[in-house]
DSSP file (Angstrom, degrees, kcal/mol; ACC not computed):
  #  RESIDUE AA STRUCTURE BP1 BP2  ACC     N-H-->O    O-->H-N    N-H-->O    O-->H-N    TCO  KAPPA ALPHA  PHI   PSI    X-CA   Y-CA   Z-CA
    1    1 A X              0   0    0      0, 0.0     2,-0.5     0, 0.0     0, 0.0   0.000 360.0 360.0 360.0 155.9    0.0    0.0    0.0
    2    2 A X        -     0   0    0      1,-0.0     2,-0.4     4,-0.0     5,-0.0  -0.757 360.0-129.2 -95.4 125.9    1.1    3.6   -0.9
    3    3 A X    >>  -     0   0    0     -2,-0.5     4,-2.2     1,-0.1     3,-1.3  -0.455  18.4-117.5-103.7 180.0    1.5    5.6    1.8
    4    4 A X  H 3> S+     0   0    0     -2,-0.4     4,-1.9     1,-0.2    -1,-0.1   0.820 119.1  53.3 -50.9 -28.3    0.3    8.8    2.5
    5    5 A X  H 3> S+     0   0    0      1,-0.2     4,-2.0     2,-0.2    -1,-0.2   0.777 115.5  48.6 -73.5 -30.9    4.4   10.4    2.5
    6    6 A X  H <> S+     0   0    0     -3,-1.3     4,-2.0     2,-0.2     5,-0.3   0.840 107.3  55.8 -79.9 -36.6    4.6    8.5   -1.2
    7    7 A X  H  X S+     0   0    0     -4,-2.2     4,-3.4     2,-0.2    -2,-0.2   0.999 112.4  34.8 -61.6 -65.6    1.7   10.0   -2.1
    8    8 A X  H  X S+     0   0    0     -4,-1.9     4,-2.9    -5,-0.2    -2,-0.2   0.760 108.5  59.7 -17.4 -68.5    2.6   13.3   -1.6
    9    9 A X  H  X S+     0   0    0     -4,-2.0     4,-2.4     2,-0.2    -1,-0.2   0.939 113.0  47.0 -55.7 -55.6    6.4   13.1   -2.6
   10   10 A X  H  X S+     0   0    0     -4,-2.0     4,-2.2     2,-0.2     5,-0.3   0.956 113.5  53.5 -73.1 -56.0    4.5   11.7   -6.7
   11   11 A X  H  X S+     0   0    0     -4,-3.4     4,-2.7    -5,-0.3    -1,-0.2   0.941 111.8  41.2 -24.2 -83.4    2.0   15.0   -6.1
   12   12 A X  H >X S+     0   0    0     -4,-2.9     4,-1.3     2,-0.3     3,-0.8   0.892 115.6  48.9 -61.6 -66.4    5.0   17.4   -5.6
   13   13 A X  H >X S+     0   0    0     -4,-2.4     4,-2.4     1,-0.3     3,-1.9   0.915 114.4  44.8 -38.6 -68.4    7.2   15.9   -8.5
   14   14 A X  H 3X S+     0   0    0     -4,-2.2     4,-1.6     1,-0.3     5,-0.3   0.825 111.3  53.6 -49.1 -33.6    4.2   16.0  -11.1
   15   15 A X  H <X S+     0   0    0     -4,-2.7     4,-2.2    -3,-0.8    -1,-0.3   0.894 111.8  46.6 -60.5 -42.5    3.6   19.5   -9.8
   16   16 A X  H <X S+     0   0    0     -3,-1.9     4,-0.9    -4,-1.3    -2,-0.2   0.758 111.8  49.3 -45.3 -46.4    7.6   20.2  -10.7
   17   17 A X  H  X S+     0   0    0     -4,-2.4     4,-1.3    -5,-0.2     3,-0.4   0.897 114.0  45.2 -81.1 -43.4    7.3   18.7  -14.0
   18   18 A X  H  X S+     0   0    0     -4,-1.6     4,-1.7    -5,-0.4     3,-0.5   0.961 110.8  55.5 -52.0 -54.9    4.0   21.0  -14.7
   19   19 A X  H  <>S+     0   0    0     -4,-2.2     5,-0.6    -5,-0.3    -1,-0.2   0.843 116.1  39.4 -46.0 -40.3    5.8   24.0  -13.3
   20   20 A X  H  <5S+     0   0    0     -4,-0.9    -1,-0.3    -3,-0.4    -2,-0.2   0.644 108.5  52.6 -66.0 -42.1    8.4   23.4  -15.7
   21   21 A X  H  <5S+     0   0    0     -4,-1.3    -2,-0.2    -3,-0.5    -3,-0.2   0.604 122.7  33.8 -85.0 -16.1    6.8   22.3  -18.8
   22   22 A X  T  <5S-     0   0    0     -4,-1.7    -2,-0.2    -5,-0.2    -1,-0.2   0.375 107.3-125.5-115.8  -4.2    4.4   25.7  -18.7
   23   23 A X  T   5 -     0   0    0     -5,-0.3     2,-0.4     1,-0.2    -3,-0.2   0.798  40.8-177.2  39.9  31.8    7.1   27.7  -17.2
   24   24 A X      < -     0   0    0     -5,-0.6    -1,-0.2    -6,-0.3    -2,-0.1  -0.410  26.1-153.6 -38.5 105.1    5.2   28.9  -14.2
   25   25 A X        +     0   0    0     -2,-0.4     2,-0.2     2,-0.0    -1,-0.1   0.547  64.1 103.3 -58.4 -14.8    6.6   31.2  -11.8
   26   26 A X        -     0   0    0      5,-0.1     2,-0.2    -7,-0.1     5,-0.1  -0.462  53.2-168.2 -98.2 173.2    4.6   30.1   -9.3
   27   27 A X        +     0   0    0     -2,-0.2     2,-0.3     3,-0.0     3,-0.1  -0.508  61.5  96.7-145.7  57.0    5.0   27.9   -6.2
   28   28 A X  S  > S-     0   0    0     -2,-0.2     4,-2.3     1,-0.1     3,-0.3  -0.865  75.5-129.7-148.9 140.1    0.7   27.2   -4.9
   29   29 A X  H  > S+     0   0    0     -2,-0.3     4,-1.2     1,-0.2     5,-0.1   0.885 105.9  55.2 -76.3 -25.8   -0.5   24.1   -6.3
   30   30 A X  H  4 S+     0   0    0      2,-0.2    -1,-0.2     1,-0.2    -3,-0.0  -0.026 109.1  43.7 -67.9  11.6   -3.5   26.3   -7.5
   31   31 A X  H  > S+     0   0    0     -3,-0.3     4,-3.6     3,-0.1     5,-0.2   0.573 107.6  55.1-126.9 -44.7   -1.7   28.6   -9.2
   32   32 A X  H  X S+     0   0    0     -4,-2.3     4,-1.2     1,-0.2    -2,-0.2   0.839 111.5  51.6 -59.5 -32.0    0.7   26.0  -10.9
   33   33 A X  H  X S+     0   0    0     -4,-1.2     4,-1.6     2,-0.2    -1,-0.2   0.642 108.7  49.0 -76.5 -32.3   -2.8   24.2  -12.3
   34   34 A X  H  > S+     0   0    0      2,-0.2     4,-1.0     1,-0.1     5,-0.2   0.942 108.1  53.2 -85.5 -46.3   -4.2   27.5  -13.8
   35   35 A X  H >X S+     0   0    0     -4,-3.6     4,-2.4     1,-0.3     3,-0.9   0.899 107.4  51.6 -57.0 -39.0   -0.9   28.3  -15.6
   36   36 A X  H >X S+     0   0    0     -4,-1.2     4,-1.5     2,-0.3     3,-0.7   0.959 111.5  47.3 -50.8 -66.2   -1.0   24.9  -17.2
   37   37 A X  H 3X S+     0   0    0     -4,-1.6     4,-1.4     1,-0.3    -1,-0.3   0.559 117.2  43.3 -67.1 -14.8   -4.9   25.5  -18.5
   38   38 A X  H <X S+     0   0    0     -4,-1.0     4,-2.2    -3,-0.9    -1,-0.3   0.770 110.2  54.6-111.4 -31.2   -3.9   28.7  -19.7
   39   39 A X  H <X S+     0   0    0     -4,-2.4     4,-4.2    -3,-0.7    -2,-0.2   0.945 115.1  49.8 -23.6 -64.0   -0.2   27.1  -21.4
   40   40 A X  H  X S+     0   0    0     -4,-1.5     4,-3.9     2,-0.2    -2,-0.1   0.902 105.7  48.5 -59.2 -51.8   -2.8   24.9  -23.0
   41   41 A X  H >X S+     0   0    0     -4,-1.4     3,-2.1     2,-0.2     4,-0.9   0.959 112.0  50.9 -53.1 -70.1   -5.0   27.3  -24.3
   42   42 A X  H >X S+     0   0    0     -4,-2.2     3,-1.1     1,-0.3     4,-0.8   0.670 111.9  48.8 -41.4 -52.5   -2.2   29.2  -25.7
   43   43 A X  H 3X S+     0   0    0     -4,-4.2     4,-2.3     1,-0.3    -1,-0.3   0.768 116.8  37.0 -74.4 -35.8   -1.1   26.3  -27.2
   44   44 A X  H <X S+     0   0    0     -4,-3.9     4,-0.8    -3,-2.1    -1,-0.3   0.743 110.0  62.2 -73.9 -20.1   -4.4   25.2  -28.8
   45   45 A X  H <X S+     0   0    0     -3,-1.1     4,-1.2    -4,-0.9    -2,-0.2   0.650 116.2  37.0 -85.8 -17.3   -5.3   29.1  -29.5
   46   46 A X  H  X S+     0   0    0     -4,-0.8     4,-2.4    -5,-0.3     5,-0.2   0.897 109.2  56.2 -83.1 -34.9   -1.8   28.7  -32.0
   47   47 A X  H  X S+     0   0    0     -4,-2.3     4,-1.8     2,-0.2    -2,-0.2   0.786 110.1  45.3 -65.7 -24.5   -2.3   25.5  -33.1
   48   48 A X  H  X S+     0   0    0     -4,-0.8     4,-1.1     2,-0.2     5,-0.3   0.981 110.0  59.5 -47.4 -76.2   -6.1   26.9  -34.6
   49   49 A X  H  X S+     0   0    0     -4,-1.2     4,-1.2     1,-0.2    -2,-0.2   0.621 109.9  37.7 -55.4 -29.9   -4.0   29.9  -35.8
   50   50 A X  H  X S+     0   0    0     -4,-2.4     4,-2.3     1,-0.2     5,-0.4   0.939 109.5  65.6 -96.5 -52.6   -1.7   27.3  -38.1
   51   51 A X  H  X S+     0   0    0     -4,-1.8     4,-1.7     1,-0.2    -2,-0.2   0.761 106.7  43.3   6.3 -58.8   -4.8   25.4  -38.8
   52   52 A X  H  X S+     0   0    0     -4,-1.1     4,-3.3     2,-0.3     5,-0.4   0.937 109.0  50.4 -76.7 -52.2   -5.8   28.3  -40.5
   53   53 A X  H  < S+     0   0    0     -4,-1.2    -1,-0.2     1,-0.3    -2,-0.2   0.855 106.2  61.8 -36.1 -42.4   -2.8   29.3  -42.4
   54   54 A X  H  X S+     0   0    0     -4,-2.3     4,-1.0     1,-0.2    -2,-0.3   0.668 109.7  35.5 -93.7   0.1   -2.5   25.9  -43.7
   55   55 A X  H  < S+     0   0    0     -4,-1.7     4,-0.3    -5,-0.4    -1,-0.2   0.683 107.2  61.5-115.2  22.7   -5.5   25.9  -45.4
   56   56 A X  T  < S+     0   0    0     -4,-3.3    -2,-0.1     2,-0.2    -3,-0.1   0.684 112.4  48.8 -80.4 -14.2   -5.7   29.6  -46.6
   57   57 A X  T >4 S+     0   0    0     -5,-0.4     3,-1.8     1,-0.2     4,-0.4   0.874 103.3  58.2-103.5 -33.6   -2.3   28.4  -48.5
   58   58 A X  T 3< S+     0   0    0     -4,-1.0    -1,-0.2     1,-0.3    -2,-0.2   0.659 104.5  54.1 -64.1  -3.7   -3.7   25.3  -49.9
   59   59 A X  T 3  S+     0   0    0     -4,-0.3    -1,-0.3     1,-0.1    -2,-0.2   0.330 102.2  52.7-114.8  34.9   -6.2   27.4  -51.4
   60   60 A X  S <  S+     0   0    0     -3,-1.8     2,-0.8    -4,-0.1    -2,-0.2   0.147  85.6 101.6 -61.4  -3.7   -3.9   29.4  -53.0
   61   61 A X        -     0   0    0     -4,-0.4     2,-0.6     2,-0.0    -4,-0.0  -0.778  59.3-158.0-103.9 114.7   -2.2   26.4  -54.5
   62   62 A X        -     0   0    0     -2,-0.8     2,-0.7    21,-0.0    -3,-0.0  -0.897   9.9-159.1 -78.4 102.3   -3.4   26.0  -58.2
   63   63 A X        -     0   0    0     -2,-0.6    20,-0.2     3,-0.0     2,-0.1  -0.760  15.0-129.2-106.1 119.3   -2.8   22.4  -59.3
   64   64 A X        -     0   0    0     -2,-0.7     2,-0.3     1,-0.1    17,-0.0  -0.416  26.6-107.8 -76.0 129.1   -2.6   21.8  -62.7
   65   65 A X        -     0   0    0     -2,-0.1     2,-0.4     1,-0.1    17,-0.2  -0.368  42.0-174.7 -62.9 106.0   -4.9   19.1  -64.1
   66   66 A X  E     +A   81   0A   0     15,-1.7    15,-1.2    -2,-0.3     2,-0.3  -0.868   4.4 178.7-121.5 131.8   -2.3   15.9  -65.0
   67   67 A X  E     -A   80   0A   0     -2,-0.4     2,-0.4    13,-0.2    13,-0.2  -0.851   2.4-176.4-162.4 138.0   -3.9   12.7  -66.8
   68   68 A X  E     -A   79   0A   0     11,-2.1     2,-1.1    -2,-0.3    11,-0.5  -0.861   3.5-175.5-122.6 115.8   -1.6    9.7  -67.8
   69   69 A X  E     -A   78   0A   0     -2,-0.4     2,-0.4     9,-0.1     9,-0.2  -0.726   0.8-169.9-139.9 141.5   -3.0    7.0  -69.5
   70   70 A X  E     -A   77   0A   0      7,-1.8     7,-2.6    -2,-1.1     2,-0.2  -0.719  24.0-122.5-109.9 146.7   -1.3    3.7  -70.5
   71   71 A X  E     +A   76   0A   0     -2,-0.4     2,-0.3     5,-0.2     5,-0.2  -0.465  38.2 159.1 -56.1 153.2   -1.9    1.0  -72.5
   72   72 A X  E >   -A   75   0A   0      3,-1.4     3,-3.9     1,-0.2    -2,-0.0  -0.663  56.0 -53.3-157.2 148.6   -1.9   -2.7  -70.7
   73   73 A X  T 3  S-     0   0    0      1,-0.3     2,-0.2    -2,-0.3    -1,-0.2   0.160 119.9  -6.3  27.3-109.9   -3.3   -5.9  -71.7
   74   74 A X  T 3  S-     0   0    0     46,-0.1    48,-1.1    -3,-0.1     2,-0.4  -0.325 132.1  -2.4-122.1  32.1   -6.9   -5.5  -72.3
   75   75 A X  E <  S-A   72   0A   0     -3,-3.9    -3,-1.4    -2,-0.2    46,-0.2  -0.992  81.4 -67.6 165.3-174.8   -7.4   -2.2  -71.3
   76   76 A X  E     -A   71   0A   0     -2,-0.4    44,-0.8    -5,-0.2     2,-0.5  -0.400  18.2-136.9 -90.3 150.5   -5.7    1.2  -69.7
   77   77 A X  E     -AB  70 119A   0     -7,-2.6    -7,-1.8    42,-0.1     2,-0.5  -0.825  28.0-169.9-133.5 127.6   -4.2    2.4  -66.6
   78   78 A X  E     -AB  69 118A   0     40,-5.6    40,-3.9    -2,-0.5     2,-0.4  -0.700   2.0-171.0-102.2 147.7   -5.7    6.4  -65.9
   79   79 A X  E     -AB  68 117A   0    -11,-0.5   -11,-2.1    -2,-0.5    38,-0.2  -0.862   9.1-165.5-142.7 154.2   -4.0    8.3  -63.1
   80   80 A X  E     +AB  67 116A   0     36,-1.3    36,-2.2    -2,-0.4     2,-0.3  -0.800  18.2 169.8-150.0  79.5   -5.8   11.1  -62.7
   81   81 A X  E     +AB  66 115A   0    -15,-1.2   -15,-1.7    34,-0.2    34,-0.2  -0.916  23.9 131.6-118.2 144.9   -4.5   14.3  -60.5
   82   82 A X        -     0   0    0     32,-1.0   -18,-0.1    -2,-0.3     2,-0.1  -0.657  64.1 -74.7-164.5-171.2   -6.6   17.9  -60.6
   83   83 A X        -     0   0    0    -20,-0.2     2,-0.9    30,-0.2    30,-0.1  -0.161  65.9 -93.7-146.0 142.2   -7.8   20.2  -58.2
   84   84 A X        +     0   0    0     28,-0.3     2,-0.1    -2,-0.1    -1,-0.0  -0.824  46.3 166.3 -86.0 103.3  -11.0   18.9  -56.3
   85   85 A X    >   -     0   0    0     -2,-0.9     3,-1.1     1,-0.1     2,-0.4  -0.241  42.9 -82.1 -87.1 166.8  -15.0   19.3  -57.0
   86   86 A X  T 3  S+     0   0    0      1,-0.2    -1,-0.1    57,-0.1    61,-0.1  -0.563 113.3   1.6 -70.0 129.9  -18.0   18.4  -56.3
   87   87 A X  T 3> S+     0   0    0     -2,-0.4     4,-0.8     1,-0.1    -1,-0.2   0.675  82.3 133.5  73.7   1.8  -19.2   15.3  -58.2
   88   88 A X  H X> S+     0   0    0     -3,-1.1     3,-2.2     2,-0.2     4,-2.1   0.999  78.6  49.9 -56.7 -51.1  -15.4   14.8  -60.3
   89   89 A X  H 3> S+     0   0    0     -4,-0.4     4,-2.1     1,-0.3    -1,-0.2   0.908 111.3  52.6 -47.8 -37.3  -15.6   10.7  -59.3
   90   90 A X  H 3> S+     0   0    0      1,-0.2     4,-1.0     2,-0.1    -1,-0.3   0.689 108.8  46.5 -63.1 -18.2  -18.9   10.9  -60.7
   91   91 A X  H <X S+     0   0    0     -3,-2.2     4,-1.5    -4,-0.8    -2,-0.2   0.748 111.2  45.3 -93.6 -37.0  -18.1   12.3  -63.7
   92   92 A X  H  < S+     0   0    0     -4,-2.1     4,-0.2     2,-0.2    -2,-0.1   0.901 110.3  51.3 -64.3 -47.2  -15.4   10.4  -64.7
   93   93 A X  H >X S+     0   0    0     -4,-2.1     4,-2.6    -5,-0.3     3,-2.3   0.955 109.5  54.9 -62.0 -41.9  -16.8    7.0  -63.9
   94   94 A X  H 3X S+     0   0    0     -4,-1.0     4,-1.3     1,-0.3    -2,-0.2   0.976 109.6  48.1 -74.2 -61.1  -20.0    8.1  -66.0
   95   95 A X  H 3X S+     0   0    0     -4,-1.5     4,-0.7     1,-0.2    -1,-0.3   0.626 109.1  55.1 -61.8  -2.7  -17.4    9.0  -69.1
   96   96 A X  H X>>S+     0   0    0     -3,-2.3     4,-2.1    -4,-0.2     3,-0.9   0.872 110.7  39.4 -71.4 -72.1  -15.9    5.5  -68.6
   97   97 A X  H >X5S+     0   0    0     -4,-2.6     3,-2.6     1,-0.3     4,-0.8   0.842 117.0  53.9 -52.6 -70.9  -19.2    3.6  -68.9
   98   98 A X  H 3<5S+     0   0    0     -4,-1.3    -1,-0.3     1,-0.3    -3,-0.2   0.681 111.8  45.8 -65.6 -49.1  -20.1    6.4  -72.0
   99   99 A X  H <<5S-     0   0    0     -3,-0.9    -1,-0.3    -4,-0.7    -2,-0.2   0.805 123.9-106.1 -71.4 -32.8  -16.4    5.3  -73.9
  100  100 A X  H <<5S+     0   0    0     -3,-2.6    23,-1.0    -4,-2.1    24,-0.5   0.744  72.8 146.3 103.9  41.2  -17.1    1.5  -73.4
  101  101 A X  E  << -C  122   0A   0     -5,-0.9     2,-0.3    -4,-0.8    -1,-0.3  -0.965  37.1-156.4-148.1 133.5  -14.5    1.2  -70.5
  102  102 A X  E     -C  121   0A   0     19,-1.5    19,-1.6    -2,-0.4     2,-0.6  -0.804  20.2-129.9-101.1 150.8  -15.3   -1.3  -67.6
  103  103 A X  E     +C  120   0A   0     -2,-0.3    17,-0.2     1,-0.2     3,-0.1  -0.886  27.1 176.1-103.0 117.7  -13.2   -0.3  -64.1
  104  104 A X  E    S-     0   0A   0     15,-0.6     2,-0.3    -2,-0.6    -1,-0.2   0.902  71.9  -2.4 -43.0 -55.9  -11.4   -3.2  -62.6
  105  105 A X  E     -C  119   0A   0     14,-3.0    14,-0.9     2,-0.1     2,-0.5  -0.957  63.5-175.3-161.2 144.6   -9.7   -1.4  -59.8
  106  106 A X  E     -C  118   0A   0     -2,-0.3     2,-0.3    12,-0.2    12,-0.2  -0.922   8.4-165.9-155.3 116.5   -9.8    2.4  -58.8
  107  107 A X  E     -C  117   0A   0     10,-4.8    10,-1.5    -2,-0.5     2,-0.3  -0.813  20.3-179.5 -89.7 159.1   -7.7    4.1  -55.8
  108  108 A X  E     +C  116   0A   0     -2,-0.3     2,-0.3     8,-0.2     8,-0.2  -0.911   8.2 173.4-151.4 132.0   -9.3    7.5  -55.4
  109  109 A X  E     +C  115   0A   0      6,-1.9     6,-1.8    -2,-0.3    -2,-0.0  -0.923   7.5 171.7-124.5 158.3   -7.9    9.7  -52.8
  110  110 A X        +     0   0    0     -2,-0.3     4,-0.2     4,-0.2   -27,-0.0  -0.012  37.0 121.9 180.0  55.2   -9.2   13.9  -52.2
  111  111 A X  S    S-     0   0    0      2,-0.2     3,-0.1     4,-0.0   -27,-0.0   0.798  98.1  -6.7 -82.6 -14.7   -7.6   15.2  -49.2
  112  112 A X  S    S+     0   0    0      1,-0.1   -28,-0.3   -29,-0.0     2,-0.3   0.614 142.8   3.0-108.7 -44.9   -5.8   18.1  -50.8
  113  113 A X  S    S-     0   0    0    -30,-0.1    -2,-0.2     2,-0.0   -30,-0.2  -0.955  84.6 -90.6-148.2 151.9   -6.5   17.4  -54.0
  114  114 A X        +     0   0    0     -2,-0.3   -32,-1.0    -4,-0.2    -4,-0.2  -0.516  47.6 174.6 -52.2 150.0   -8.5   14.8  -56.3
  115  115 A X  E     +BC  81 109A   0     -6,-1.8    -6,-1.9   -34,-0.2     2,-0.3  -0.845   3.7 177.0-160.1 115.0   -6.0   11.8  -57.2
  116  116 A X  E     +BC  80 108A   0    -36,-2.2   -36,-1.3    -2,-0.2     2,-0.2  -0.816  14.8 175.0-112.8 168.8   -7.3    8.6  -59.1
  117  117 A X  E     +BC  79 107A   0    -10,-1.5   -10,-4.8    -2,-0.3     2,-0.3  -0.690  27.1 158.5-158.1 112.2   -5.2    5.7  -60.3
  118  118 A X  E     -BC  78 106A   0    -40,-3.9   -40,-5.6    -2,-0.2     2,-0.4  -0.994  37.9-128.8-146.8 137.0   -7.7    3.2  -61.7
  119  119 A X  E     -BC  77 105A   0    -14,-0.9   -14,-3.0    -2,-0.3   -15,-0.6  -0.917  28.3-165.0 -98.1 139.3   -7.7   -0.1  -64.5
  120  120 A X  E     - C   0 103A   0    -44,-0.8     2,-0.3    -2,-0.4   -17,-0.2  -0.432  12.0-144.4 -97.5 163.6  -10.2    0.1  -67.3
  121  121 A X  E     - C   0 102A   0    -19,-1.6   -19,-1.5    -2,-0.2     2,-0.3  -0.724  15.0-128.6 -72.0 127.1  -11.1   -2.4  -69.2
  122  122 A X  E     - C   0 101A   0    -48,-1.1   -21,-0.2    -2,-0.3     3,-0.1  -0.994  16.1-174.4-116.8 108.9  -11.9   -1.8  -73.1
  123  123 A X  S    S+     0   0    0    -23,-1.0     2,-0.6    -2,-0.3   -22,-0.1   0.564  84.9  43.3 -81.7 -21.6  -15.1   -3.2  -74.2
  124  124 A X  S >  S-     0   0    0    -24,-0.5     3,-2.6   -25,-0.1    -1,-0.2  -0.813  75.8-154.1-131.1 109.4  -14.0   -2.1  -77.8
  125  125 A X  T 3  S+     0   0    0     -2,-0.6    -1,-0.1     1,-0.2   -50,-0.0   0.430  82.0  77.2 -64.7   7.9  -10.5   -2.8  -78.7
  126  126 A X  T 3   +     0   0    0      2,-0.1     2,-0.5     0, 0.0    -1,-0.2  -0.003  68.8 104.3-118.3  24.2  -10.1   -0.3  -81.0
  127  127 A X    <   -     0   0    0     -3,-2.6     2,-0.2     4,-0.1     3,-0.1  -0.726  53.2-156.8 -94.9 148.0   -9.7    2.6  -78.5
  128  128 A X     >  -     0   0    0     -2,-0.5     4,-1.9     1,-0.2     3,-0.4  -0.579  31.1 -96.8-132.4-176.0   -6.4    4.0  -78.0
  129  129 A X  H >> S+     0   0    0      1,-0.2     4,-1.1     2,-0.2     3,-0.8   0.983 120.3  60.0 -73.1 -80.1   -4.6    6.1  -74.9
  130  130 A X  H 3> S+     0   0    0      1,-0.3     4,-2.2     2,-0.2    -1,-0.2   0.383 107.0  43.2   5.3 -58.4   -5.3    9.4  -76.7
  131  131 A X  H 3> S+     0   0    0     -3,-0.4     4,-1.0     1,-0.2    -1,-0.3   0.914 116.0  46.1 -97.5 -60.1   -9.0    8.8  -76.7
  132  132 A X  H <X S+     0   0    0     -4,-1.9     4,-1.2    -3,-0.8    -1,-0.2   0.917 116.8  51.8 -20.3 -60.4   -9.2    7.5  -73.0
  133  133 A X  H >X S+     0   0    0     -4,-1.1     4,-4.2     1,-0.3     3,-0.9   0.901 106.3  45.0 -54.5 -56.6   -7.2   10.3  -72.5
  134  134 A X  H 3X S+     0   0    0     -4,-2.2     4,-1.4     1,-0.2    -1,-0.3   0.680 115.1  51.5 -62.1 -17.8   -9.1   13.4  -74.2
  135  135 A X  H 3< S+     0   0    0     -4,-1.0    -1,-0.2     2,-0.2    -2,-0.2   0.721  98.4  56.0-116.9   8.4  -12.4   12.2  -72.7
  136  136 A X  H XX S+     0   0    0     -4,-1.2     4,-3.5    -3,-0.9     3,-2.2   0.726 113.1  51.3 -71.8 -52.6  -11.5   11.9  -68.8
  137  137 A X  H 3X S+     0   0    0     -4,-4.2     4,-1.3     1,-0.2    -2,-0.2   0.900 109.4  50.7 -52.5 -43.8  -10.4   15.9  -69.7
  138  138 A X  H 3X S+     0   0    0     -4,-1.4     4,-2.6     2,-0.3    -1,-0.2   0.712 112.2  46.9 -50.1 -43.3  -14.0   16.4  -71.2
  139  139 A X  H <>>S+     0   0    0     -3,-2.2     4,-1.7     1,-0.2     5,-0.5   0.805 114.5  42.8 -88.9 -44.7  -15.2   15.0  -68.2
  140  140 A X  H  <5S+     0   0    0     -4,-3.5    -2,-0.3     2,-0.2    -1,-0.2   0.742 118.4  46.6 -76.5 -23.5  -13.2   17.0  -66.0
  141  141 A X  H  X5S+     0   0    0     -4,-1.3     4,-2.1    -5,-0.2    -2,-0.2   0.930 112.8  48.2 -45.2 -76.2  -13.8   20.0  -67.9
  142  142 A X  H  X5S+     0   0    0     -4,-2.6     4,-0.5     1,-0.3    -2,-0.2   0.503 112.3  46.8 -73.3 -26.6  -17.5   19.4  -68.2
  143  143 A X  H  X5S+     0   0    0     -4,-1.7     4,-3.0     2,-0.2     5,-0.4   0.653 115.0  55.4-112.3 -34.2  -18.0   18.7  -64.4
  144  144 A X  H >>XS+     0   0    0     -5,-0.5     4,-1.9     1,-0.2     3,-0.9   0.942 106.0  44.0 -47.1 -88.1  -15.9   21.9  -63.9
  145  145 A X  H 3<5S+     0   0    0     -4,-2.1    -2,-0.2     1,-0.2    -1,-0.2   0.575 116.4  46.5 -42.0 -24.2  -17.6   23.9  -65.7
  146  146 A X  H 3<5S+     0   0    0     -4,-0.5    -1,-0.2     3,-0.1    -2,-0.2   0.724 121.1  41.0 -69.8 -55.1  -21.3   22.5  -64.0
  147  147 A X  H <<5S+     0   0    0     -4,-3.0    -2,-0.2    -3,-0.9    -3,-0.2   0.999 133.4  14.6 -76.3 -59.0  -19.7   22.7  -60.3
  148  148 A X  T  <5S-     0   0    0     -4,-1.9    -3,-0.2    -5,-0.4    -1,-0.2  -0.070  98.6-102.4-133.2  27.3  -17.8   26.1  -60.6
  149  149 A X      < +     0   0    0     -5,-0.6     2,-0.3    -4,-0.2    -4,-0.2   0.789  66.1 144.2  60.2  24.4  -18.7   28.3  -63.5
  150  150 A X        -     0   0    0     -9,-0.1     2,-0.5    -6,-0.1     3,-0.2  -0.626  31.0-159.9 -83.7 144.0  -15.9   27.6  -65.6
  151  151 A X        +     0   0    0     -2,-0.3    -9,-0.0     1,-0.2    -5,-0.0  -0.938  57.9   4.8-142.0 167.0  -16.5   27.5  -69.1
  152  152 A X  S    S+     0   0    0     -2,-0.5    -1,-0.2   -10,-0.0   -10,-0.0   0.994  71.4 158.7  74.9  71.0  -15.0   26.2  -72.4
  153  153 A X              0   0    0     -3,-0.2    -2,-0.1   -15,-0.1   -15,-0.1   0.905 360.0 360.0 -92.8 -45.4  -12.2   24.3  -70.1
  154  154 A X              0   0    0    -16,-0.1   -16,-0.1   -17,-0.1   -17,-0.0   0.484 360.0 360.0-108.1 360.0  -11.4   21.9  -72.8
């Protein structure tokens, strides 16, 4: 059992280590405890403050619309990086099914920005990268121009 002298002695340290970590001038356990809640606030009222920063510069950040598309085997592989909207995944997939291209496998990430990396399938073998290529932009264009008032993007 702990005794009351132990207790005490673990109280005082953890009060030392607080005093220290917040750099508190003071020597009341009630005093050391407030500087700590007000250390914390500080710390959470900067940590808000970078919060903000970073995502007032990530939308400053203009990302230029990249699509790669390869041939393989019976079908393509699209990567897919742009700027994110409302409704792009939808838009794309719908201009897959509209070209005749079935999706095997699709990563999709859009925490900064939209990012796809997906195999098609070609229900007509006589589609080429090019044509895959120009009609993901169409799609990305068109969905643009629908979400955010762009027009005549491609």
């Amino acid at each position: 059992m702990v005794s009351r002298q132990q207790k005490r002695v673990a109280l005082r340290r953890k009060l030392q280590i607080l005093r220290s970590l917040t750099s508190s001038k003071s020597m009341r356990k009630s005093s050391i405890i407030i500087d700590a809640f007000n250390y914390i606030n500080h710390l959470k009222l900067k940590l808000e403050a970078i919060h903000q920063a970073y995502g007032d510069l990530l939308k400053q950040i203009r990302l230029p619309t990249e699509v790669k598309v390869e041939r393989i085997e019976n079908g393509f592989l699209v990567n897919v990086t742009c700027e994110k909207g409302p409704d792009l995944l939808v838009s794309i997939l719908e201009t897959f099914e509209e070209t005749g291209l079935n999706v095997l496998h699709a990563r999709v990430s859009s925490n900064h920005c939209f990012s796809m990396e997906t195999i098609v399938e070609a229900q007509q073998q006589t589609l080429d990268a090019r044509q895959v290529t120009q009609a993901v932009l169409k799609a990305i264009g068109k969905q643009r121009a629908e979400g955010f008032g762009y027009t005549g993007f491609v």
